[in-house]
N, C-alpha and C positions, 0 to 999 in steps of 0.2 A: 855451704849453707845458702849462698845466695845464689848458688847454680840451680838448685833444687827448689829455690821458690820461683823462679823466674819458668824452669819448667812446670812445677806445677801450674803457676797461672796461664802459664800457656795451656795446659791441659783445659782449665776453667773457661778460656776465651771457645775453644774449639766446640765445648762442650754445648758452652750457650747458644754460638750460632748455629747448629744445626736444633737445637731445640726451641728455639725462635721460631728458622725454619717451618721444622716441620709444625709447632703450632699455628703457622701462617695458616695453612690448608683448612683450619677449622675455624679460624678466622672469619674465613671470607665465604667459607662454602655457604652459609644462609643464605647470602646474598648473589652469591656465583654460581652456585653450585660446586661441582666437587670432578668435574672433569679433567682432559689432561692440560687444557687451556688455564688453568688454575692453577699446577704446579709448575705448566712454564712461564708464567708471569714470575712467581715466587721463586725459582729458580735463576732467572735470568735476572731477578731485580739483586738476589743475592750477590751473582758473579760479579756482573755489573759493578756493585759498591763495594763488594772484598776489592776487587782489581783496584780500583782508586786508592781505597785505603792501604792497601799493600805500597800505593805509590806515594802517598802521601806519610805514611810512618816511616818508610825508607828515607823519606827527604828531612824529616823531623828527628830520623835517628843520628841524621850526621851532625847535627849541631847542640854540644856539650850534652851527649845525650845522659842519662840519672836515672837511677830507681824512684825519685819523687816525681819528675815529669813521665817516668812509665806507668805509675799509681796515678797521676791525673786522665791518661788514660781509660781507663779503668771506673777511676769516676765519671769521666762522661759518659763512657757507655752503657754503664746499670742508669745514668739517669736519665737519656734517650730512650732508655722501654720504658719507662715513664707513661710518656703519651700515648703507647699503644692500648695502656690498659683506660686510662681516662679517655682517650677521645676516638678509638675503633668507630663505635657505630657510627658517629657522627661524621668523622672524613668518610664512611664508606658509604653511608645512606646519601652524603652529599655526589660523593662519588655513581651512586647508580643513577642518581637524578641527571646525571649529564649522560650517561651511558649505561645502558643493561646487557652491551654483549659481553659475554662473559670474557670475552680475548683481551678488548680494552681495558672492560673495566675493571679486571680483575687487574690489568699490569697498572691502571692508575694508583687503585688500592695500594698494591703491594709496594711503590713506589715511596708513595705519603705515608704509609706504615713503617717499614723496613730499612728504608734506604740508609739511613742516617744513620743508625741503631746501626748497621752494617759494614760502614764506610769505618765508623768509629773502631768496631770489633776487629776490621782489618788492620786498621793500624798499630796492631798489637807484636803481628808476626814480624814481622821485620825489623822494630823496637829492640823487640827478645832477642833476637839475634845478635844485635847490636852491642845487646848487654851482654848477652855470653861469649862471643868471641874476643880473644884476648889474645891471639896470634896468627896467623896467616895459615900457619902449616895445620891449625887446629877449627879454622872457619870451616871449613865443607864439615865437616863430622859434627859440630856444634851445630850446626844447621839440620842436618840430617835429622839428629837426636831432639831435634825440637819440633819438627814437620812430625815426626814420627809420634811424639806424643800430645802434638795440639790434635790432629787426625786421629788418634784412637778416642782422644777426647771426645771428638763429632761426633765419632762411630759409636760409643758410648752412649751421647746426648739424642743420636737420634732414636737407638733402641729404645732408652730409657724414658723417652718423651711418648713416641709411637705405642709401646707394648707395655709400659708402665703409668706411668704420668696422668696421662687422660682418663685412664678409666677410674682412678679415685680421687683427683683433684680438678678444679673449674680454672677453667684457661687464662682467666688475670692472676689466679695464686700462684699458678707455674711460672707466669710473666714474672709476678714481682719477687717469689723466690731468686729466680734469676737474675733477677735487678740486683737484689741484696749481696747473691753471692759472688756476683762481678763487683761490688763495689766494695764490699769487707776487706779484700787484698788490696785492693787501691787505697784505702784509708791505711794501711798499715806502711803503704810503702810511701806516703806522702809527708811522712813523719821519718824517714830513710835517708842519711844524709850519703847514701853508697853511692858511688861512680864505677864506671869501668877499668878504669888507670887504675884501682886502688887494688884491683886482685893480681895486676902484674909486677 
């Protein structure tokens, strides 16, 4: 049971950052426009903060790591989108005030928007994995099995954002949908007195 929720939320982590993502793009286009300068700001601010966060939950995993410290997780990250929806215009209109080419100002943007939110979201994979491996002979295929379903997760969240999402809903309900449903697992596992010793 607790391999299966740790994969689902991993499914949910993967889901939301590409649906972040790609709502970045319509984010900032008013203001940037909608060029390729725009999704490589938002792409490279993504990689950028997953990489960190990848390095920073691995380092958070090794010490007594818990399904309540994975559910605080979890809570920070629903409430790091937070600000995107309260305060967008405002870092961005402050943001074009300093700069209007769209290369800069779009990777400032995407920076003061994303970054955190991202860093945060990263530090999830390598947690999970944490949590699920329970033998040495059975880490690479635990790992596998969780790349494999955070990644369909994405590839899910970006369809579903791109070709669903936007055309009947307004870009801060999608954000805070999002918020909510990264943070609903977090609250449930924060109240989770489970460790990883306890499945071997």
């Amino acid at each position: 049971m607790i391999r299966l929720s740790i994969n689902v939320m991993a499914f949910i982590s993967g889901f939301s950052i590409m649906a972040v993502e790609m709502l970045g793009g319509r984010i900032l286009a008013p203001w940037f426009g909608a060029s390729i300068y725009i999704w490589g700001s938002i792409i490279s601010t993504f990689l950028v903060a997953l990489a960190i966060g990848y390095l920073i939950g691995g380092k958070l995993s090794l010490h007594n790591p818990s399904l309540r410290r994975y559910g605080y997780l979890f809570l920070s990250a629903g409430i790091s989108l937070l600000p995107v929806i309260l305060y967008a215009e405002t870092l961005i209109a402050l943001t074009y005030q300093i700069t209007d080419d769209p290369r800069y100002g779009s990777l400032i943007a995407s920076f003061l928007l994303f970054f955190i939110p991202a860093v945060i979201l990263g530090m999830i994979a390598p947690y999970s994995i944490r949590l699920l491996v329970t033998s040495e002979q059975t880490s690479g295929f635990s790992a596998g099995i969780l790349y494999f379903i955070s990644t369909l997760g994405s590839a899910l969240g970006t369809i579903g954002t791109a070709f669903y999402f936007v055309l009947y809903f307004e870009i801060n309900h999608i954000i805070l949908s999002t918020s909510f449903a990264v943070m609903l697992p977090g609250i449930i596992c924060v109240f989770s007195k489970w460790r990883p010793n306890d499945a071997r």
